[in-house]
DRENPA-3360 file (N, C-alpha, C; in nm, 2 decimals, always signed):
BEGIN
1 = XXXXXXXX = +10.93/+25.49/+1.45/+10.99/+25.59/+1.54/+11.11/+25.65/+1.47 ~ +11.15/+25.80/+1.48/+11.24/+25.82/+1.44/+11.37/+25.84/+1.50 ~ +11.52/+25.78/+1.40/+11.59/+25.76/+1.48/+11.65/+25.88/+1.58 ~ +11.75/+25.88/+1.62/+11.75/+25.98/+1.72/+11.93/+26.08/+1.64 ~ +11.92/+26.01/+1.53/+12.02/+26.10/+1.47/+11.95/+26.21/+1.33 ~ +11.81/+26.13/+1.32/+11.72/+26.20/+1.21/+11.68/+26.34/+1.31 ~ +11.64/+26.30/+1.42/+11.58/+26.42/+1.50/+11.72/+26.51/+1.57 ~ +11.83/+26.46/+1.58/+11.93/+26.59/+1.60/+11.92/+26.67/+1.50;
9 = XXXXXXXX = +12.01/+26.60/+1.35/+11.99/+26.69/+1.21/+11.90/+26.78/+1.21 ~ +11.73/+26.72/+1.19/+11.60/+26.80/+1.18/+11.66/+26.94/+1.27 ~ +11.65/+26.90/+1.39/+11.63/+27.01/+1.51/+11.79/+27.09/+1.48 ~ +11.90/+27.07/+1.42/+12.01/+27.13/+1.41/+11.95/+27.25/+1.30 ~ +11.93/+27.14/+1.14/+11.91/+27.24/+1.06/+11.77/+27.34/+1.11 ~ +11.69/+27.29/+1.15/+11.59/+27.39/+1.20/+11.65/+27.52/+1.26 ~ +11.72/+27.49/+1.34/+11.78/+27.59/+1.44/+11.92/+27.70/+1.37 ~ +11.99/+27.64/+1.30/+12.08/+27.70/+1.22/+11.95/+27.82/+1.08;
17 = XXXXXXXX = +11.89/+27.72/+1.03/+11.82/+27.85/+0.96/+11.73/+27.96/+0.99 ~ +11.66/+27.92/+1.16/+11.64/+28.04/+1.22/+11.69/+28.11/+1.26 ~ +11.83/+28.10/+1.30/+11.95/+28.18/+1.34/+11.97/+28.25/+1.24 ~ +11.98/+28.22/+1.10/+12.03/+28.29/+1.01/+11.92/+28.44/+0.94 ~ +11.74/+28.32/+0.92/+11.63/+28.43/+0.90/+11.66/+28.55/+1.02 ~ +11.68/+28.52/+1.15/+11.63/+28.62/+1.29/+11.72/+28.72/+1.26 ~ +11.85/+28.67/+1.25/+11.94/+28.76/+1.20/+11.97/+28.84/+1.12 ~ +11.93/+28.79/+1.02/+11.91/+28.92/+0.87/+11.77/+28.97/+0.93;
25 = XXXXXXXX = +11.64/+28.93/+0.97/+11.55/+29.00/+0.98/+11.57/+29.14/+1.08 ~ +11.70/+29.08/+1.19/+11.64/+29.20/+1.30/+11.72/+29.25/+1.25 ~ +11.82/+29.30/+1.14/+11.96/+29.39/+1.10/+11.80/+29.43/+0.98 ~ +11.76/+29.39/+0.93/+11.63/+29.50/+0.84/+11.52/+29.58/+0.94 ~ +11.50/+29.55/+1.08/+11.37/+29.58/+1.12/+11.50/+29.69/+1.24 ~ +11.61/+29.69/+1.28/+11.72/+29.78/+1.39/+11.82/+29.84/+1.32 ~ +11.91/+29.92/+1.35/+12.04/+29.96/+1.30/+12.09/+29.94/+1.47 ~ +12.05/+29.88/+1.53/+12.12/+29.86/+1.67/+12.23/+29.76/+1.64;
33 = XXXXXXXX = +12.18/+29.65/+1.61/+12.27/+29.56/+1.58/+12.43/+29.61/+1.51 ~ +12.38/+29.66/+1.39/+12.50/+29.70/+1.30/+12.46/+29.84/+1.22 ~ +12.48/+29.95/+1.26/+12.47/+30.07/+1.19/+12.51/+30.09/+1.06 ~ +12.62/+30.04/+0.98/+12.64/+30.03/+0.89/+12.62/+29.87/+0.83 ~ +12.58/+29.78/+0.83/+12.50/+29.72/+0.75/+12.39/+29.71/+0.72 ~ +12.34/+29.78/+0.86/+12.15/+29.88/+0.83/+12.15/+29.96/+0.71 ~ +12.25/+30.04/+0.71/+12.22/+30.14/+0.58/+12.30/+30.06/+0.49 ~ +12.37/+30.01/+0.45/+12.37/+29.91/+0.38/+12.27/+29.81/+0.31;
41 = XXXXXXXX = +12.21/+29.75/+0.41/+12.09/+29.69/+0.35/+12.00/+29.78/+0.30 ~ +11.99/+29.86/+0.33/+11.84/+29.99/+0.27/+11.92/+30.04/+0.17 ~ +12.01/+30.05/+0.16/+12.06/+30.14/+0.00/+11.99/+29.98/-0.08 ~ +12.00/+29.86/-0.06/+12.00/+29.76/-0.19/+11.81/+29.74/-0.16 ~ +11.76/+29.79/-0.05/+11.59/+29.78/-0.06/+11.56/+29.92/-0.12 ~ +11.60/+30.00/-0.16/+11.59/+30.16/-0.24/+11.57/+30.06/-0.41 ~ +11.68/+29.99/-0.38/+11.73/+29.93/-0.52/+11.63/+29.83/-0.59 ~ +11.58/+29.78/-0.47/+11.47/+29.69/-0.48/+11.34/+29.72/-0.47;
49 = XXXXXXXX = +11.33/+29.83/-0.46/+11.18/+29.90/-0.47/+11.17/+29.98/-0.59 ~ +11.32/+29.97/-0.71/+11.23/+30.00/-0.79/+11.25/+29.92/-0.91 ~ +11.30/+29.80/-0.93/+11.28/+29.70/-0.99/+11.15/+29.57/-0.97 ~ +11.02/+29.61/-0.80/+10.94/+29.55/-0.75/+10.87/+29.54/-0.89 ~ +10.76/+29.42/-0.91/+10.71/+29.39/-0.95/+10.61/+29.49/-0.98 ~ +10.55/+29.50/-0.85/+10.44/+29.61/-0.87/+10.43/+29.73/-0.92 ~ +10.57/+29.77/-0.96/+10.63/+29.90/-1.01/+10.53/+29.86/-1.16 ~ +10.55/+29.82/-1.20/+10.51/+29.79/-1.32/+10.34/+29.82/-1.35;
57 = XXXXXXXX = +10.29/+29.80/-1.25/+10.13/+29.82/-1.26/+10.13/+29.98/-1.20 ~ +10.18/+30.05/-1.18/+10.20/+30.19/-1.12/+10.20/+30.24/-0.99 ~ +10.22/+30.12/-0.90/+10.22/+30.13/-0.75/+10.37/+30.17/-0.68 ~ +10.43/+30.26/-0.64/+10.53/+30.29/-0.59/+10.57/+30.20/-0.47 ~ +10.71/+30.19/-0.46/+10.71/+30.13/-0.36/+10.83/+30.17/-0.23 ~ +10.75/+30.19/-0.11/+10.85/+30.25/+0.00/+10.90/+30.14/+0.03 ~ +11.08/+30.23/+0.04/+11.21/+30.10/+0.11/+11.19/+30.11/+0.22 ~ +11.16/+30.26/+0.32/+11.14/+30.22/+0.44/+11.04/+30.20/+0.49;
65 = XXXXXXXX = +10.94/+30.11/+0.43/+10.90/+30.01/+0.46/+10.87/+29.86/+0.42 ~ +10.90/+29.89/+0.31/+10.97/+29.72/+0.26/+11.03/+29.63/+0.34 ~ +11.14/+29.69/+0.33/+11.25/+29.63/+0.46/+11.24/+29.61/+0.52 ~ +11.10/+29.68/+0.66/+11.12/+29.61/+0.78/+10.99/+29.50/+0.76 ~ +10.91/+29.50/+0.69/+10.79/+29.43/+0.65/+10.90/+29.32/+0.64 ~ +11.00/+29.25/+0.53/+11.06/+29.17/+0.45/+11.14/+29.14/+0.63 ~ +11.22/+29.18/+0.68/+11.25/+29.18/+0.80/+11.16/+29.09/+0.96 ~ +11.01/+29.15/+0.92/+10.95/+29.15/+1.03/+10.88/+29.00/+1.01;
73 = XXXXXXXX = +10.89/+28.93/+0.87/+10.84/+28.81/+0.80/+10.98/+28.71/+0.82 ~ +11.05/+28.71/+0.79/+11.16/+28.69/+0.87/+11.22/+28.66/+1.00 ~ +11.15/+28.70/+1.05/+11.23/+28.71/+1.24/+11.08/+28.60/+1.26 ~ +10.94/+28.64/+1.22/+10.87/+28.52/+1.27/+10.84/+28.41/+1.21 ~ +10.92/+28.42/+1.12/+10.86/+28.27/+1.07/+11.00/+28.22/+1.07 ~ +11.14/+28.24/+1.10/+11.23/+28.22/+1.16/+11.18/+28.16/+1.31 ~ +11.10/+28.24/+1.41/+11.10/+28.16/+1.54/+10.93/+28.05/+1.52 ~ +10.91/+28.07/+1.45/+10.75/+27.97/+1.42/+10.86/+27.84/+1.38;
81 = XXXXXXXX = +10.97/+27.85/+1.32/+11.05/+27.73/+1.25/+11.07/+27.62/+1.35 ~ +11.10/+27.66/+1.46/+11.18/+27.59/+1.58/+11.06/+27.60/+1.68 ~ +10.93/+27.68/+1.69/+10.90/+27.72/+1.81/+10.75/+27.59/+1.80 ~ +10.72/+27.61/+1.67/+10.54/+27.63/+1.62/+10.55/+27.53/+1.61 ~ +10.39/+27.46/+1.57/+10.35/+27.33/+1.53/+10.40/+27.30/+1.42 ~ +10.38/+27.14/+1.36/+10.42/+27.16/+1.20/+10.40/+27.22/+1.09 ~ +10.24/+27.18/+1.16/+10.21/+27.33/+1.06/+10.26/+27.48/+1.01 ~ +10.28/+27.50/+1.17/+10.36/+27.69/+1.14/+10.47/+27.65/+1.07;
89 = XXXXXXXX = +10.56/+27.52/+1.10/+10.69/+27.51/+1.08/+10.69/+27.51/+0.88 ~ +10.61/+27.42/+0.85/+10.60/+27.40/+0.68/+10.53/+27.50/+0.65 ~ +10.49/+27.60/+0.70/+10.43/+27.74/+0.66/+10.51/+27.83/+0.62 ~ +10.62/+27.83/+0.75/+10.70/+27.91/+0.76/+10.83/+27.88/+0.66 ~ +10.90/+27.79/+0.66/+10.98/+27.75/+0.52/+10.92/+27.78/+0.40 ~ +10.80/+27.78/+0.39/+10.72/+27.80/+0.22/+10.71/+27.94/+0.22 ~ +10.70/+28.04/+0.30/+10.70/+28.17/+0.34/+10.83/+28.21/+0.30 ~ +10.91/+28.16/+0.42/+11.12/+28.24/+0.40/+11.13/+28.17/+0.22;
97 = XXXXXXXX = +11.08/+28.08/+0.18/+11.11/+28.02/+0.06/+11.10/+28.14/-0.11 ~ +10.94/+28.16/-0.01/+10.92/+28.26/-0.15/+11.00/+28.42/-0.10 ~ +11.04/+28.49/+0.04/+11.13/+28.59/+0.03/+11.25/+28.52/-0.06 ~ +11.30/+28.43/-0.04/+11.39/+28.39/-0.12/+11.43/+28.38/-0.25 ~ +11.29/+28.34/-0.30/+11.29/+28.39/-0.47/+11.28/+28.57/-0.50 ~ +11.16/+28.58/-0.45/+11.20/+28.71/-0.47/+11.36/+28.78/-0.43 ~ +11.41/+28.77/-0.32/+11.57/+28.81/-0.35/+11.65/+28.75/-0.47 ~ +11.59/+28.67/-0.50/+11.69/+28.62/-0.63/+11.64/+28.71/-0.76;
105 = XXXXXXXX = +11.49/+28.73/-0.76/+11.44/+28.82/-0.86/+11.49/+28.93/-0.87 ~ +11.52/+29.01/-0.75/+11.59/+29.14/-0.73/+11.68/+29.16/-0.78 ~ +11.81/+29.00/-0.72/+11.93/+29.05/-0.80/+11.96/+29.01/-0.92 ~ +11.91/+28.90/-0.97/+11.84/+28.92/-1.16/+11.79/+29.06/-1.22 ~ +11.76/+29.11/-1.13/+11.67/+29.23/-1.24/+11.80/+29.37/-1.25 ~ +11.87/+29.37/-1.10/+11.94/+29.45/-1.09/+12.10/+29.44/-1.19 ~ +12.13/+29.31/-1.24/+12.18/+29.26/-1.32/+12.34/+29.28/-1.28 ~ +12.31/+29.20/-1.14/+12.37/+29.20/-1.02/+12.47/+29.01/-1.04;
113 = XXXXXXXX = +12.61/+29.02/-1.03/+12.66/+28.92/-1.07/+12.59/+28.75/-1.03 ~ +12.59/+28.68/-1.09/+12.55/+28.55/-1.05/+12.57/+28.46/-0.88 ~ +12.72/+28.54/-0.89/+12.79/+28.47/-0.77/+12.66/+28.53/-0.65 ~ +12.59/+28.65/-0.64/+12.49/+28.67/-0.51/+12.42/+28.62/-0.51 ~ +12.35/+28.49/-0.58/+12.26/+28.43/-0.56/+12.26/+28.28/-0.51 ~ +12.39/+28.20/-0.50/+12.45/+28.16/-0.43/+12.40/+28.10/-0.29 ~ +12.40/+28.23/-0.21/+12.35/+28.21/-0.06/+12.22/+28.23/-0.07 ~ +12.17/+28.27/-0.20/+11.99/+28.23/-0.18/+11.97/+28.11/-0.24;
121 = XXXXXXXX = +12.02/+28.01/-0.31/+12.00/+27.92/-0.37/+12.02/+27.83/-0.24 ~ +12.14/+27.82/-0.20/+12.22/+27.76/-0.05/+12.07/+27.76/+0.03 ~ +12.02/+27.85/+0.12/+11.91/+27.88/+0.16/+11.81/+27.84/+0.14 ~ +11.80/+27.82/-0.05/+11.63/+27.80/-0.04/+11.64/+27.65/-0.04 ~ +11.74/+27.53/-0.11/+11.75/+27.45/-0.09/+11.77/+27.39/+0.09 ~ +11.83/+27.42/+0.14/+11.81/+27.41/+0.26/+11.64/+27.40/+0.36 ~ +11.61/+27.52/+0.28/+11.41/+27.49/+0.37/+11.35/+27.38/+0.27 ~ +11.42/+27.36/+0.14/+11.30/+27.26/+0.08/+11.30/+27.13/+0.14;
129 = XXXXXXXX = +11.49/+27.11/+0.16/+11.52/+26.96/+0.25/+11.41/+26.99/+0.40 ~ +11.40/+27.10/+0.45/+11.32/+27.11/+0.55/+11.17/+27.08/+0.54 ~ +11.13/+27.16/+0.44/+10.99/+27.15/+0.40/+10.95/+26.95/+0.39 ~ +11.03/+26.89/+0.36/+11.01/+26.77/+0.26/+11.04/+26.70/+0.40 ~ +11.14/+26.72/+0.50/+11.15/+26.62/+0.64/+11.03/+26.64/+0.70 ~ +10.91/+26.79/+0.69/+10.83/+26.82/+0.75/+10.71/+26.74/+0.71 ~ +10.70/+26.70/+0.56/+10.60/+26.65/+0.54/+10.54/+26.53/+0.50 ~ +10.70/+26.45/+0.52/+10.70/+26.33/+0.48/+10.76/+26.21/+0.65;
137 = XXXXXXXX = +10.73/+26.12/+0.67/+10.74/+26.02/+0.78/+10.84/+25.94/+0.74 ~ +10.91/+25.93/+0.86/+10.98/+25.79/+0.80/+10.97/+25.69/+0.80 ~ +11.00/+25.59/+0.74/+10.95/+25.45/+0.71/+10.92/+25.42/+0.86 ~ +10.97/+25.42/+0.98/+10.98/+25.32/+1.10/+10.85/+25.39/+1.14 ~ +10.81/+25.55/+1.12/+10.67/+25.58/+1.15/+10.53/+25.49/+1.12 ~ +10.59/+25.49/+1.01/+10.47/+25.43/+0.96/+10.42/+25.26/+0.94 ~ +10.54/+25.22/+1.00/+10.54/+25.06/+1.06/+10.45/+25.05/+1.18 ~ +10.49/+25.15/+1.27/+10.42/+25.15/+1.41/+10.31/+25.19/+1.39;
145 = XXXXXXXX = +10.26/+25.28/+1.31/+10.14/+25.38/+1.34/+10.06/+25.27/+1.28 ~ +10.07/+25.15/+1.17/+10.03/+25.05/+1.11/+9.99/+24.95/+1.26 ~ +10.13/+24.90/+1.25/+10.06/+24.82/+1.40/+10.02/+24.84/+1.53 ~ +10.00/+25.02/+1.56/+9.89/+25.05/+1.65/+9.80/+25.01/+1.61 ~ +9.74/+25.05/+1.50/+9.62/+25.04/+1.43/+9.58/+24.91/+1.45 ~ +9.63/+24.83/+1.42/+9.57/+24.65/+1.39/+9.60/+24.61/+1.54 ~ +9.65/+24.66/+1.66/+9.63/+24.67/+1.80/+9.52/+24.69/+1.86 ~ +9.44/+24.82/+1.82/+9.32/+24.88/+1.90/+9.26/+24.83/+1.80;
153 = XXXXXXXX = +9.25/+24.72/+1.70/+9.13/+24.67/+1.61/+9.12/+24.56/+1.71 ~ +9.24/+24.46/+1.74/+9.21/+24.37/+1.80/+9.12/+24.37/+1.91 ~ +9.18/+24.50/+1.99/+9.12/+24.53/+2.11/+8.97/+24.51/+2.12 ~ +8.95/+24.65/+2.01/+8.75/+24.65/+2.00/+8.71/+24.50/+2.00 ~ +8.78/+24.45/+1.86/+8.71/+24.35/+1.89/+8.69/+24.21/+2.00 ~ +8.79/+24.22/+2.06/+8.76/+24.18/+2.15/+8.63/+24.18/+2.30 ~ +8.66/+24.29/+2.29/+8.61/+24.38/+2.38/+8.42/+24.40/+2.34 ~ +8.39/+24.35/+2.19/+8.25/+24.35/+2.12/+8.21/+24.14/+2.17;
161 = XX = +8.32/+24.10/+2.15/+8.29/+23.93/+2.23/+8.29/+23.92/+2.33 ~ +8.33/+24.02/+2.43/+8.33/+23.99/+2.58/+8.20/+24.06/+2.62;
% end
């Protein structure tokens, strides 16, 4: 069983990093929120569309639509984090994980100071501790789930002599 300080943590950091994806996502997908860190963030997706990867194979790439795509990936796998099964939940960290490298690619290529990478490093570490609470049990799990097991064996068998 898990303790009941494992499952605050879990459900804190869960909740704090959705707050943080929903938030930068809906400031990429609105200018309602903040009109000038909307165009702020699209002057650095202008910047980022033409250092994209794909630039390189000859495919152009629109900021105004990057951004709210990068945005719209964001806000839901932000609420799949906290909302969804585990599945969506370890989908969605491996998801925000790889926007995350890629922002780190960006400001690598833009040749953009070290210090901005920082809060993506901070971040990605953050969903791997997530990813890894998602996919791994903790020991008292697997005590119980053991002696359920050797429980309903007794049972049957019992239940095959009666």
């Amino acid at each position: 069983m898990e303790s009941k300080s494992y499952k605050i943590f879990t459900g804190v950091l869960s909740a704090c990093l959705a707050f943080i994806f929903i938030s930068f996502g809906i400031i990429k997908l609105t200018p309602y929120v903040s009109r000038e860190v909307h165009k702020q963030v699209y002057r650095e997706f202008v910047k980022y569309s033409q250092v994209h990867p794909a630039v390189m194979f000859g495919y152009q790439i629109d900021p105004k639509k990057f951004m709210p795509q990068i945005g719209a990936i964001e806000v839901v796998c932000g609420t799949l984090m906290v909302i969804g099964p585990r599945i969506a939940k370890v989908l969605s960290c491996l998801v925000l994980s790889s926007v995350l490298v890629g922002g780190m690619y960006f400001i690598f290529m833009l040749g953009q100071p070290l210090q901005y990478l920082i809060g993506f490093a901070v971040l990605l570490l953050l969903l791997l501790v997530r990813v890894n609470m998602l996919t791994t049990q903790p020991a008292a799990d697997v005590v119980v789930t053991h002696k359920e097991v050797e429980t309903k064996k007794k049972k049957k068998i019992a239940k095959k002599i009666d």
